[in-house]
Biopython code that builds the backbone (N, CA, C, O; Angstrom):
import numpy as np
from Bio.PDB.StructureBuilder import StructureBuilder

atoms = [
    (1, "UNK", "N", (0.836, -1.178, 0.000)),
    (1, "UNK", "CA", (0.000, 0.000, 0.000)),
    (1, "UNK", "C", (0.884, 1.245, 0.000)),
    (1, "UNK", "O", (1.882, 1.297, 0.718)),
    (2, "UNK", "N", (0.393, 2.606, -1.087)),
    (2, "UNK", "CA", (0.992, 3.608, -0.838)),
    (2, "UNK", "C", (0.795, 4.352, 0.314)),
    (2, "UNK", "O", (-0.371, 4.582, 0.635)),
    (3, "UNK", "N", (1.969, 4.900, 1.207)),
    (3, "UNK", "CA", (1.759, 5.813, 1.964)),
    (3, "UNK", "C", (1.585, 7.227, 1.641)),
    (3, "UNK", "O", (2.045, 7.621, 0.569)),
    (4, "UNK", "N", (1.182, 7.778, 2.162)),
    (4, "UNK", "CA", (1.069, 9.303, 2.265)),
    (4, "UNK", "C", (1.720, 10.329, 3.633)),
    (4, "UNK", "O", (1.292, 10.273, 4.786)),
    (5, "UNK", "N", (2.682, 11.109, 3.217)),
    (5, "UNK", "CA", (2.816, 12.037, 4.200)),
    (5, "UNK", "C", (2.899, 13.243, 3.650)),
    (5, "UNK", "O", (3.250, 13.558, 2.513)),
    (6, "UNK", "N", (2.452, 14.076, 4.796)),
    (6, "UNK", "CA", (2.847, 15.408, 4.583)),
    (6, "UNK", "C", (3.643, 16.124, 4.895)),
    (6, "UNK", "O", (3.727, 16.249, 6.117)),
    (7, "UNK", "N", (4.621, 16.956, 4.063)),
    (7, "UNK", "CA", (6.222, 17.771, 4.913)),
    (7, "UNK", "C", (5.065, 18.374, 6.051)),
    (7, "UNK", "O", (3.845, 18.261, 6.171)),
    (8, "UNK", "N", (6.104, 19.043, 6.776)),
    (8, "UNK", "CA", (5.811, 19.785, 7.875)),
    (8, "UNK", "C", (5.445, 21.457, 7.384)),
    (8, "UNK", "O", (4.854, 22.369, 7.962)),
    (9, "UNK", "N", (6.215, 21.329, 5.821)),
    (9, "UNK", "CA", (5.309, 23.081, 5.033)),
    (9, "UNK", "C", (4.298, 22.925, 4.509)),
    (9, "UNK", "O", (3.626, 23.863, 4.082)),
    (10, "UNK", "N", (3.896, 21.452, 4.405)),
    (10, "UNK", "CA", (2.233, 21.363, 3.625)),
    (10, "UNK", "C", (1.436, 21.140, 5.223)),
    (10, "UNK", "O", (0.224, 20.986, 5.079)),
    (11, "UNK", "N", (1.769, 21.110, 6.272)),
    (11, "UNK", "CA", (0.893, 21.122, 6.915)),
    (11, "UNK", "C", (0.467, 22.694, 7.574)),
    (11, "UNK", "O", (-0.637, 23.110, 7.925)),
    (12, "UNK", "N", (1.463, 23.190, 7.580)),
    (12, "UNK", "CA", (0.875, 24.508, 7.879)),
    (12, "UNK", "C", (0.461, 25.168, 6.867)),
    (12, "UNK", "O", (-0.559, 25.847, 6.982)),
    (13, "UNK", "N", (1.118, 25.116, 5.733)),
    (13, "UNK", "CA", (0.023, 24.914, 4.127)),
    (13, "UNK", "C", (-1.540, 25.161, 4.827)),
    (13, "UNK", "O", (-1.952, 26.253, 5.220)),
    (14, "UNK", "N", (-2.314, 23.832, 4.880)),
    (14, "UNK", "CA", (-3.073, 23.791, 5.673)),
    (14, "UNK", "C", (-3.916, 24.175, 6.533)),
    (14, "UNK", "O", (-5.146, 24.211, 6.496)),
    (15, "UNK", "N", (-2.714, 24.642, 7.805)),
    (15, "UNK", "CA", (-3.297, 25.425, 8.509)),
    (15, "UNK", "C", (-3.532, 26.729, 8.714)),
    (15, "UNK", "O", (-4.175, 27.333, 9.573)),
    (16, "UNK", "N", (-2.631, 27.209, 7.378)),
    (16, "UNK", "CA", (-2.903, 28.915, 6.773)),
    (16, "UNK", "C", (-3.748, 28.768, 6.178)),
    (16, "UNK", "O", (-4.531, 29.674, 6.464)),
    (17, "UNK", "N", (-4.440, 27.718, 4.945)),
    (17, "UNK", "CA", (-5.536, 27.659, 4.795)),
    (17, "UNK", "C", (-7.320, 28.000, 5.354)),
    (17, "UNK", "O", (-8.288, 28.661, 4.978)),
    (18, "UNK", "N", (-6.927, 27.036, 6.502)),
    (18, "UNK", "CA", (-7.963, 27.379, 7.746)),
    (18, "UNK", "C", (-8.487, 28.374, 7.825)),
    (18, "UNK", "O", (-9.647, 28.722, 7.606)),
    (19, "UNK", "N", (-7.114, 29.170, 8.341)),
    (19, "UNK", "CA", (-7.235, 30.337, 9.234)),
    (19, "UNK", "C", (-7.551, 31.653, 8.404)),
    (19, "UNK", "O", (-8.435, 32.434, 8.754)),
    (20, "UNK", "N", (-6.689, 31.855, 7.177)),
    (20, "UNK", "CA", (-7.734, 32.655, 6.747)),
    (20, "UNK", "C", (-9.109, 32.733, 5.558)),
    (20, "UNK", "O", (-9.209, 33.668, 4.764)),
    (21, "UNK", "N", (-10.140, 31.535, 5.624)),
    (21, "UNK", "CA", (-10.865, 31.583, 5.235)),
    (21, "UNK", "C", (-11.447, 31.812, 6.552)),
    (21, "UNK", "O", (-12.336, 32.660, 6.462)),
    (22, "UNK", "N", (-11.284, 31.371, 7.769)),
    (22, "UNK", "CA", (-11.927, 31.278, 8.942)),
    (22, "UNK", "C", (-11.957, 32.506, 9.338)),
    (22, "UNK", "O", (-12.962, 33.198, 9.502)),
    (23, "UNK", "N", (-10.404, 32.918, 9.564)),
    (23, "UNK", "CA", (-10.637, 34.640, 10.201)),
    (23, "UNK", "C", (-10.053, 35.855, 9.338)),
    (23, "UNK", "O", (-9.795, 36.920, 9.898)),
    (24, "UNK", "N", (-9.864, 35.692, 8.068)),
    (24, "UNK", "CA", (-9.780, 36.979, 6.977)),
    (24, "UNK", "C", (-10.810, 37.188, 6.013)),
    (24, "UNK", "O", (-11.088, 38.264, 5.483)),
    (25, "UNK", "N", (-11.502, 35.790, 5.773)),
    (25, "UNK", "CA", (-12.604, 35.467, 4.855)),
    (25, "UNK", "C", (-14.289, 35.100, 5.783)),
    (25, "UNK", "O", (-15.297, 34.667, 5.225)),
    (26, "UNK", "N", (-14.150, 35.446, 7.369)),
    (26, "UNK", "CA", (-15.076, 34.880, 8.107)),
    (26, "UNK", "C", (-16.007, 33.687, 7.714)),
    (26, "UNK", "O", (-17.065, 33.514, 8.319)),
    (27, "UNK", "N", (-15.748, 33.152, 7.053)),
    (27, "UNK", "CA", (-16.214, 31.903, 6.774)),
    (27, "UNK", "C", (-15.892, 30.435, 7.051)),
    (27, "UNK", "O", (-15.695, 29.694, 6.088)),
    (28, "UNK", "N", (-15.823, 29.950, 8.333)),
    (28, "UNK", "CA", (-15.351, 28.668, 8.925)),
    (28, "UNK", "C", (-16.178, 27.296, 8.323)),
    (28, "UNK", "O", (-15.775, 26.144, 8.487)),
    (29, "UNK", "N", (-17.110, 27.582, 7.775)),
    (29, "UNK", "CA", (-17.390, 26.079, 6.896)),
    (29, "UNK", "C", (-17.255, 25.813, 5.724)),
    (29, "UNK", "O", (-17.301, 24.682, 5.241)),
    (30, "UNK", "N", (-17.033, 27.063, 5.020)),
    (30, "UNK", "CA", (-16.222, 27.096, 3.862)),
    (30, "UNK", "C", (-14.800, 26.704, 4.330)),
    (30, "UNK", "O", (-14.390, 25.939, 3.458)),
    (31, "UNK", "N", (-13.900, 26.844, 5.225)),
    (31, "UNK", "CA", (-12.579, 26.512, 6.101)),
    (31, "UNK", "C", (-12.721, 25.403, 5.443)),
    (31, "UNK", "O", (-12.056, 25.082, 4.458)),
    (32, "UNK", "N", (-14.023, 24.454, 6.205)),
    (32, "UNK", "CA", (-13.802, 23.037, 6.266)),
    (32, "UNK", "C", (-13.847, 22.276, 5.359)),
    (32, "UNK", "O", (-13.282, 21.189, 5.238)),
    (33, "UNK", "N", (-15.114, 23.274, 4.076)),
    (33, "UNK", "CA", (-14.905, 22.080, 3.193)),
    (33, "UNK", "C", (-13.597, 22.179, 1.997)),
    (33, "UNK", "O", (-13.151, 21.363, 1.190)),
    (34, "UNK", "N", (-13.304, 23.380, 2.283)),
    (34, "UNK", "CA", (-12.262, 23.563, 1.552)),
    (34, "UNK", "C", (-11.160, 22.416, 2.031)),
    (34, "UNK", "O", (-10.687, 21.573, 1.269)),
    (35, "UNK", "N", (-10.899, 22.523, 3.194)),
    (35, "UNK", "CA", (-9.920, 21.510, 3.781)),
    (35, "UNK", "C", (-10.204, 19.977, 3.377)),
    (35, "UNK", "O", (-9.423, 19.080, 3.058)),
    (36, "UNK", "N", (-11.907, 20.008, 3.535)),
    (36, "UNK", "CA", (-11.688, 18.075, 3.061)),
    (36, "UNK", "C", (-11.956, 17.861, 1.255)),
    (36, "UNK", "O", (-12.166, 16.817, 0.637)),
    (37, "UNK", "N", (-11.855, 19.233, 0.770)),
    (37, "UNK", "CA", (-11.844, 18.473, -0.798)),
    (37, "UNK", "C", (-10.392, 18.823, -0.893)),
    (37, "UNK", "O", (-10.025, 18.439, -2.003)),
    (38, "UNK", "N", (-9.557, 19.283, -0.354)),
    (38, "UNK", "CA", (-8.289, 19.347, -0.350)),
    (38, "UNK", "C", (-7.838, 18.095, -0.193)),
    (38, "UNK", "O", (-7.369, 17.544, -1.188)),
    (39, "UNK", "N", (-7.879, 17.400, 1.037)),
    (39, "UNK", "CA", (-7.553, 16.165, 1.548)),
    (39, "UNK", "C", (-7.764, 15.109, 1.003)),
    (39, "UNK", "O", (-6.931, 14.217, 0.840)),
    (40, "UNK", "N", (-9.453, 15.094, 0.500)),
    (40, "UNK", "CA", (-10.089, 13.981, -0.592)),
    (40, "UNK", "C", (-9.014, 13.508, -1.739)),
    (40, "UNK", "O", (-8.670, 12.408, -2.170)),
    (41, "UNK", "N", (-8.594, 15.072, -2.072)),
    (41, "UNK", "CA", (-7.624, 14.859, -3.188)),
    (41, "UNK", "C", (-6.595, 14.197, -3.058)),
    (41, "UNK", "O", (-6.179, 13.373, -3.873)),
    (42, "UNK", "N", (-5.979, 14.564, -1.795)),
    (42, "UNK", "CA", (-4.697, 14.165, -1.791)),
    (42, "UNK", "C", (-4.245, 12.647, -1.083)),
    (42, "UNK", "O", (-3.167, 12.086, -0.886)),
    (43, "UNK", "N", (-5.756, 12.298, -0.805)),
    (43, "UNK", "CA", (-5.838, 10.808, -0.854)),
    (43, "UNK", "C", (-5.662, 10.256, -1.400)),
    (43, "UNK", "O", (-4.894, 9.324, -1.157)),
    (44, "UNK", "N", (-6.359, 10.463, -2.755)),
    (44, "UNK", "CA", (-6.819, 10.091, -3.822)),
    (44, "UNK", "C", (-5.157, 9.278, -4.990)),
    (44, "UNK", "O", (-4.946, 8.202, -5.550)),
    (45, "UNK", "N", (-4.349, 10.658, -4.804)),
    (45, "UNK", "CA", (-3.344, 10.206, -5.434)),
    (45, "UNK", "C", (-2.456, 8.827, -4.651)),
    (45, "UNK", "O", (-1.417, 8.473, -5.209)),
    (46, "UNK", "N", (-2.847, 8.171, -3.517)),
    (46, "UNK", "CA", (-2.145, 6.923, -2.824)),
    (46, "UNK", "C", (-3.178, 5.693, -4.018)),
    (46, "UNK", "O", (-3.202, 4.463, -4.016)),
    (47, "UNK", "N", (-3.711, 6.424, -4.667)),
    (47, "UNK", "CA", (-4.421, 5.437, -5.688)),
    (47, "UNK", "C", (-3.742, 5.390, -6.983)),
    (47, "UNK", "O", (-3.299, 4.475, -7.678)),
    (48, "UNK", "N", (-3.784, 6.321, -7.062)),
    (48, "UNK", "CA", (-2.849, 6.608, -8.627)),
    (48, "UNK", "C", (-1.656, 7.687, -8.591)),
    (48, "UNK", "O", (-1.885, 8.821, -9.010)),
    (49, "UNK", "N", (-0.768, 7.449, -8.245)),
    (49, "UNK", "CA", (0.419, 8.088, -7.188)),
    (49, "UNK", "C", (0.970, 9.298, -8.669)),
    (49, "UNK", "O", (1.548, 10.356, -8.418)),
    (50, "UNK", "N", (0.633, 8.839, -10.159)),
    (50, "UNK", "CA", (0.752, 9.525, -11.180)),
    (50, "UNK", "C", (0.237, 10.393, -11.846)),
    (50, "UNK", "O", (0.599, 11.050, -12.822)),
    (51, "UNK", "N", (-0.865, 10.336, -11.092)),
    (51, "UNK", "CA", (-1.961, 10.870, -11.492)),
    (51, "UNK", "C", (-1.587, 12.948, -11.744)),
    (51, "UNK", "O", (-1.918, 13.604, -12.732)),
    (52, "UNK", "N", (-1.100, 13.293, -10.924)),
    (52, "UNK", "CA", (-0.445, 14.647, -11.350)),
    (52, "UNK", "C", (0.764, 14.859, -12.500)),
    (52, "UNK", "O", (1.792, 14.189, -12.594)),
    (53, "UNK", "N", (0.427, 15.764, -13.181)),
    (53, "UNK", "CA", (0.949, 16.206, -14.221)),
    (53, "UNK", "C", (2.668, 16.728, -13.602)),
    (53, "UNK", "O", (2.894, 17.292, -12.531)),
    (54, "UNK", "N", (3.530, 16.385, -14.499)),
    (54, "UNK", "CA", (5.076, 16.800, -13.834)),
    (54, "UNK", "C", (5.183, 17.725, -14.023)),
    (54, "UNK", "O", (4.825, 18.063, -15.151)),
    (55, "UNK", "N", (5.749, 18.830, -13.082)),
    (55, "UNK", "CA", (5.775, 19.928, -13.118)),
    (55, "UNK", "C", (6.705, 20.710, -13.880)),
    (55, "UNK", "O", (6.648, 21.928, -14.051)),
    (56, "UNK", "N", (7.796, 19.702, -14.441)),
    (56, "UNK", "CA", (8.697, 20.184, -15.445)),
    (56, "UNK", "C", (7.838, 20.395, -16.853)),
    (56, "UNK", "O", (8.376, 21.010, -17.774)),
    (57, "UNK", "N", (6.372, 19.825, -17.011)),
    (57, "UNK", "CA", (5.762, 19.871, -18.207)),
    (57, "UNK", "C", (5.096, 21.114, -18.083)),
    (57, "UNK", "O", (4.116, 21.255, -18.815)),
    (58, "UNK", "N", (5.498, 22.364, -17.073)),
    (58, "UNK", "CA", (4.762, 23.602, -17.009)),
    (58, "UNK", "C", (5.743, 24.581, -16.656)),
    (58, "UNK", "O", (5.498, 25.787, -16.689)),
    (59, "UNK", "N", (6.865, 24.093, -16.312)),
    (59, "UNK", "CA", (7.988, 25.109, -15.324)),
    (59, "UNK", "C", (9.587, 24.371, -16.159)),
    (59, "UNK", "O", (10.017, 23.226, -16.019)),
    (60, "UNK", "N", (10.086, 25.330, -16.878)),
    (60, "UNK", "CA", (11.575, 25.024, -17.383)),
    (60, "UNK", "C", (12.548, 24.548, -16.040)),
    (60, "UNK", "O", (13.526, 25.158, -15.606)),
    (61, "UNK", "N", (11.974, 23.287, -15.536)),
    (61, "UNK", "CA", (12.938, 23.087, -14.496)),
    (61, "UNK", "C", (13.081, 21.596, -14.709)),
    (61, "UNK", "O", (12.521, 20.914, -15.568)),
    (62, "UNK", "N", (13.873, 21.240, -13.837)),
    (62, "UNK", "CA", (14.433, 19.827, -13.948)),
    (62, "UNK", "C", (13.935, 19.176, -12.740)),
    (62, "UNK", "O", (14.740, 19.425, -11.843)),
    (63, "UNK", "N", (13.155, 18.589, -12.388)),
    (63, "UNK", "CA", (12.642, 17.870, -11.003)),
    (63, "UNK", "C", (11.688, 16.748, -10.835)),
    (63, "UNK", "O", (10.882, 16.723, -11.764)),
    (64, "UNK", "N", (11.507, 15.782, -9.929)),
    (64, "UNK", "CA", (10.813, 14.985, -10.118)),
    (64, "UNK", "C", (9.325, 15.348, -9.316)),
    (64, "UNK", "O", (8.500, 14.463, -9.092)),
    (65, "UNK", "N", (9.178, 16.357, -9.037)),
    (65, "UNK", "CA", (7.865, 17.298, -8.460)),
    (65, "UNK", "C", (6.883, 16.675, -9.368)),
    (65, "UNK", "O", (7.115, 16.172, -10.468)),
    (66, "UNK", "N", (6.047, 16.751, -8.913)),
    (66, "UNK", "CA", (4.339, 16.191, -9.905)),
    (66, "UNK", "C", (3.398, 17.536, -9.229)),
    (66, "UNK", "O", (3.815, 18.282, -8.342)),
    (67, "UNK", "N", (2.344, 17.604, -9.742)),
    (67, "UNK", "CA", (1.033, 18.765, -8.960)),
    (67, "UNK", "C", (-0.176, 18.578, -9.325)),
    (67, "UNK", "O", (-0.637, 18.729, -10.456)),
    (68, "UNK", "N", (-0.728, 18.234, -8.345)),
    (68, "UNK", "CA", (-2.383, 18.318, -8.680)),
    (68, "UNK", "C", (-3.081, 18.979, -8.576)),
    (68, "UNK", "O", (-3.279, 18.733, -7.386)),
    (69, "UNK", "N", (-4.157, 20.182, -8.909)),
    (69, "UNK", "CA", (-4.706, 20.971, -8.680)),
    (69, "UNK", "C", (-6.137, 20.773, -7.685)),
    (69, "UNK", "O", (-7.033, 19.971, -7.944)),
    (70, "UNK", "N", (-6.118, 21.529, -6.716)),
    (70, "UNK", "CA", (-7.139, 21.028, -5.580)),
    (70, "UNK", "C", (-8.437, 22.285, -5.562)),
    (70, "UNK", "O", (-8.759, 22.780, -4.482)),
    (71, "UNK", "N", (-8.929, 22.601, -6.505)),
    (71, "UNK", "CA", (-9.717, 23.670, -6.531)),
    (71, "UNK", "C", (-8.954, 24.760, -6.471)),
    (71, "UNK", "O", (-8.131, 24.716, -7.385)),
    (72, "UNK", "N", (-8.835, 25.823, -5.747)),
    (72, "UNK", "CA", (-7.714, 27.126, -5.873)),
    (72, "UNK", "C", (-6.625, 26.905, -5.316)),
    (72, "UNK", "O", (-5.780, 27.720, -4.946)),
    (73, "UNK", "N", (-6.628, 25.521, -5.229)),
    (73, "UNK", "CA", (-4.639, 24.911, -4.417)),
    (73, "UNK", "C", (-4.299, 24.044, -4.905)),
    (73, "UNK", "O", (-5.102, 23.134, -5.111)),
    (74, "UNK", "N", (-2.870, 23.921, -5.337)),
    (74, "UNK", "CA", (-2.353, 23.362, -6.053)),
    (74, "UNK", "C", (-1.103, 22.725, -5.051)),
    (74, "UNK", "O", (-0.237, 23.369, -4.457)),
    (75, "UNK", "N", (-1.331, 21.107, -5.073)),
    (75, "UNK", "CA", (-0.346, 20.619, -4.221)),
    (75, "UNK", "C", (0.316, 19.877, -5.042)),
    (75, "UNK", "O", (-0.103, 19.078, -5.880)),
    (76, "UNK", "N", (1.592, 20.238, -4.708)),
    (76, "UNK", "CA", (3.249, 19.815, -5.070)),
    (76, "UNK", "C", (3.168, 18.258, -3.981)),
    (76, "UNK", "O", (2.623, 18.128, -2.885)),
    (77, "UNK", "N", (4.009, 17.151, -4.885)),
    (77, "UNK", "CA", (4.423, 15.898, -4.499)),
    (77, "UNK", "C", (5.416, 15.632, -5.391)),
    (77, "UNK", "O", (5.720, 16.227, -6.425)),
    (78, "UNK", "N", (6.112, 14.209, -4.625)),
    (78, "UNK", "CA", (7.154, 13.507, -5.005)),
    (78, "UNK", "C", (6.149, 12.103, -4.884)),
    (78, "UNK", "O", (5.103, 11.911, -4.264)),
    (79, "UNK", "N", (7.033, 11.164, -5.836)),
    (79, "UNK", "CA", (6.479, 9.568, -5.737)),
    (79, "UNK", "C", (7.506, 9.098, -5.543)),
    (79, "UNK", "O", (8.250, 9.340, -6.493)),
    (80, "UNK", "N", (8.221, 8.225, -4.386)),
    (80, "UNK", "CA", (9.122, 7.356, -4.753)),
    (80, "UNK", "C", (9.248, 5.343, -4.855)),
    (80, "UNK", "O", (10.084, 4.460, -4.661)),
    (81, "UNK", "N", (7.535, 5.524, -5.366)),
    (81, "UNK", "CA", (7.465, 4.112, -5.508)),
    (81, "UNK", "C", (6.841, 3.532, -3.939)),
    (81, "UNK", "O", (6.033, 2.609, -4.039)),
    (82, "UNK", "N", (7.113, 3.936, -2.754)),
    (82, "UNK", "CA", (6.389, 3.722, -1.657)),
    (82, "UNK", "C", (5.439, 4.423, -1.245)),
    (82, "UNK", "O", (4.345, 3.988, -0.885)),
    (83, "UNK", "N", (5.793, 5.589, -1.265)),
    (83, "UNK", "CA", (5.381, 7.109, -0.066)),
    (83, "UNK", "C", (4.872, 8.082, -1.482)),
    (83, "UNK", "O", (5.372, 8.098, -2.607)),
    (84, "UNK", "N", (4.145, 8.562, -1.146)),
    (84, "UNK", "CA", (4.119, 10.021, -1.680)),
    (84, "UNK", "C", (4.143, 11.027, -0.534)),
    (84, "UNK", "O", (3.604, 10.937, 0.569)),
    (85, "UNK", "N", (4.886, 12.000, -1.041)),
    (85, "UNK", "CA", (5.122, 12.887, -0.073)),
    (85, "UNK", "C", (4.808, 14.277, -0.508)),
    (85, "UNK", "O", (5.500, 14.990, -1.234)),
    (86, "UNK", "N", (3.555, 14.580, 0.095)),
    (86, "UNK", "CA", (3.233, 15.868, -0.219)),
    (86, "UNK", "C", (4.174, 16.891, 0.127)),
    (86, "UNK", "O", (4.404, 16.677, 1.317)),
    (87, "UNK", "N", (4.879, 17.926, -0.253)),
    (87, "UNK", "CA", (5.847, 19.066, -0.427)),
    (87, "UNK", "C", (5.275, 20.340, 0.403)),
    (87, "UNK", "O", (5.568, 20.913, 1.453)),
    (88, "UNK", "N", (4.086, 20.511, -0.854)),
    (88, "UNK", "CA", (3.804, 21.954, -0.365)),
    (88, "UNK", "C", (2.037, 21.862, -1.006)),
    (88, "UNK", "O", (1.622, 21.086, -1.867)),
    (89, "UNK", "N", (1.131, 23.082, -0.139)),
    (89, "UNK", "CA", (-0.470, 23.184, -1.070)),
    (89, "UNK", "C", (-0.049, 24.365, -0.675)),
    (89, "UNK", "O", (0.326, 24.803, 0.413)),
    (90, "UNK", "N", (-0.257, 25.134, -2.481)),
    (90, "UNK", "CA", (-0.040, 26.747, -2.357)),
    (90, "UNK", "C", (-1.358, 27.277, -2.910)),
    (90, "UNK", "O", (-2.152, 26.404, -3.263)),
    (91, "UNK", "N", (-1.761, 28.623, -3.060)),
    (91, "UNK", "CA", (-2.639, 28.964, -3.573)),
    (91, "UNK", "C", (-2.343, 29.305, -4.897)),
    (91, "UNK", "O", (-1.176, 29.679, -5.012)),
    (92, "UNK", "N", (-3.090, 29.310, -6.102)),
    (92, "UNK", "CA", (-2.576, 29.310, -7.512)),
    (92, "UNK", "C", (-2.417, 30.144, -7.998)),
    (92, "UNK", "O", (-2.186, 30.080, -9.205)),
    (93, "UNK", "N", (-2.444, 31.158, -7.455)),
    (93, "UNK", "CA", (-1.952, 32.430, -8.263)),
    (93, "UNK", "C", (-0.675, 33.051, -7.421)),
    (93, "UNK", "O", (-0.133, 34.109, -7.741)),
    (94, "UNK", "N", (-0.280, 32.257, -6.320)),
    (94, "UNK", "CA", (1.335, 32.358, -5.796)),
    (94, "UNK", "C", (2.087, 32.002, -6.811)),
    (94, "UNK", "O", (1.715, 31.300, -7.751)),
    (95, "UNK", "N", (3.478, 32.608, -6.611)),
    (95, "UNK", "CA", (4.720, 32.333, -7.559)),
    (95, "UNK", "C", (5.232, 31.189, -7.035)),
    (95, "UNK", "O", (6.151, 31.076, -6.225)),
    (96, "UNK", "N", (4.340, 30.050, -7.739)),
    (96, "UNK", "CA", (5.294, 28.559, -6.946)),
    (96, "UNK", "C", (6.524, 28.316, -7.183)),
    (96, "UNK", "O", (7.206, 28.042, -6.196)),
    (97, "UNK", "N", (7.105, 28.331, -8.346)),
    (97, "UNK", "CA", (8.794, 28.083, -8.343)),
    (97, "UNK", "C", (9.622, 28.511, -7.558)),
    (97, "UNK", "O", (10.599, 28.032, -6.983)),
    (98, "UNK", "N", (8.744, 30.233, -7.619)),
    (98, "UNK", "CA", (9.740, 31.291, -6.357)),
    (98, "UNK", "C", (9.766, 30.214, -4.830)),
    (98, "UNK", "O", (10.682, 29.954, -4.050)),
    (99, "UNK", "N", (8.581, 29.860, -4.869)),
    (99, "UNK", "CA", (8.101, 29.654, -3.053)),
    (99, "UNK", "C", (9.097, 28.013, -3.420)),
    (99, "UNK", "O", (10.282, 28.122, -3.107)),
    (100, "UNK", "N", (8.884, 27.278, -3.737)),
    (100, "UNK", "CA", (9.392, 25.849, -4.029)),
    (100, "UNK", "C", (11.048, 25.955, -4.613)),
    (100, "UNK", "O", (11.740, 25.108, -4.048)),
    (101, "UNK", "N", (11.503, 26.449, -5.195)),
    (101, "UNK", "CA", (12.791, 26.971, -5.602)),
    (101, "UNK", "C", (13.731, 27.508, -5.384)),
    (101, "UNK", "O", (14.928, 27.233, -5.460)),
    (102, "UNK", "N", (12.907, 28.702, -4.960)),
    (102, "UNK", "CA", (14.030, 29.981, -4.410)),
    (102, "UNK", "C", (13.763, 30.939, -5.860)),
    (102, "UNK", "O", (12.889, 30.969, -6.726)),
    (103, "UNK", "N", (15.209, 31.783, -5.548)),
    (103, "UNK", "CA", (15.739, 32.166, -6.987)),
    (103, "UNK", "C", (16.536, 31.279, -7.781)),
    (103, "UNK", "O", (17.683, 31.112, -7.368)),
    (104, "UNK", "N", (16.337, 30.920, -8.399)),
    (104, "UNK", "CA", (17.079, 29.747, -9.599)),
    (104, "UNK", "C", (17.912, 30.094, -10.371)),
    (104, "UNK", "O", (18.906, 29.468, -10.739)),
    (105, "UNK", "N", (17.424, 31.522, -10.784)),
    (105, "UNK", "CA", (17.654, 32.170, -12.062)),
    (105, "UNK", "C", (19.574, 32.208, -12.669)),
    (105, "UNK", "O", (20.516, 32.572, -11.965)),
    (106, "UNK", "N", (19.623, 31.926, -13.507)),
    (106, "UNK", "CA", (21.547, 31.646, -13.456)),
    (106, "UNK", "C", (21.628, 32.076, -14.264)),
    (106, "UNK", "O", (22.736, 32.213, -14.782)),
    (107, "UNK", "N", (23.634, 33.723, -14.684)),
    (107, "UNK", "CA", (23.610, 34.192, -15.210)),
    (107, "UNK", "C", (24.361, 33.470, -16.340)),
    (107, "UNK", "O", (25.284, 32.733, -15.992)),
    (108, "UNK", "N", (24.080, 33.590, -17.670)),
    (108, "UNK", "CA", (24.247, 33.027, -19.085)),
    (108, "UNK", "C", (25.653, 33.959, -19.418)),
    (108, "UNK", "O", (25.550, 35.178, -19.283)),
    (109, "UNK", "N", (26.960, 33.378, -19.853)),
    (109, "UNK", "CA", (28.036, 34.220, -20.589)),
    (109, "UNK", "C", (28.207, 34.107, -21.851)),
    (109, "UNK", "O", (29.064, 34.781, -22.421)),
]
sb = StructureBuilder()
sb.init_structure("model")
sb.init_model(0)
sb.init_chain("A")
sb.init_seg("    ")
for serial, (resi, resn, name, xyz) in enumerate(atoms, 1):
    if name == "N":
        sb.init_residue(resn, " ", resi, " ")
    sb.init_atom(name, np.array(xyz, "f"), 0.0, 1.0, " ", f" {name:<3s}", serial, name[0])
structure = sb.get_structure()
């Protein structure tokens, strides 16, 4: 059976999620269901661990990152044949490479 974990930045991922639909967006059951079609999802891939598109097929980068889109969050994983390991759930109009990357950018002579 595939496992699933989550880094310790997709869980507060998460729990920034929560908090501001709960207390910037006052809406705490929107919080929740946002949180379990989030989760649904990311179940989902211990089924089909491939099921996300590689993220090098959207981002000029070199990595074995995959991403599934979770309604307005988009969570970053790795597969290594046992585990999937969720990375990061960002919101989709964040600069994910920046947030997942850094600066990358390298100067050309």
């Amino acid at each position: 059976m595939i496992r699933l974990q989550l880094s310790p930045l997709a869980q507060k991922d998460l729990q920034e999620i929560r908090l501001y639909i709960t207390d910037e967006l006052q809406n705490p059951p929107a919080a929740i269901n946002v949180l379990k079609r989030i989760t649904k999802k990311l179940r989902s891939i211990t089924d089909f661990p491939n099921m996300g598109a590689a993220l090098s097929s959207i981002a000029d980068i070199e990595t074995d990152y995959r991403f599934l889109v979770c309604g307005n969050y988009t969570a970053f994983y790795r597969y290594d044949g046992e585990t999937v390991y969720i990375i990061r759930i960002l919101y989709n109009r964040r600069n994910f490479v920046k947030i997942l990357f850094g600066d990358i950018t390298c100067d050309e002579e």
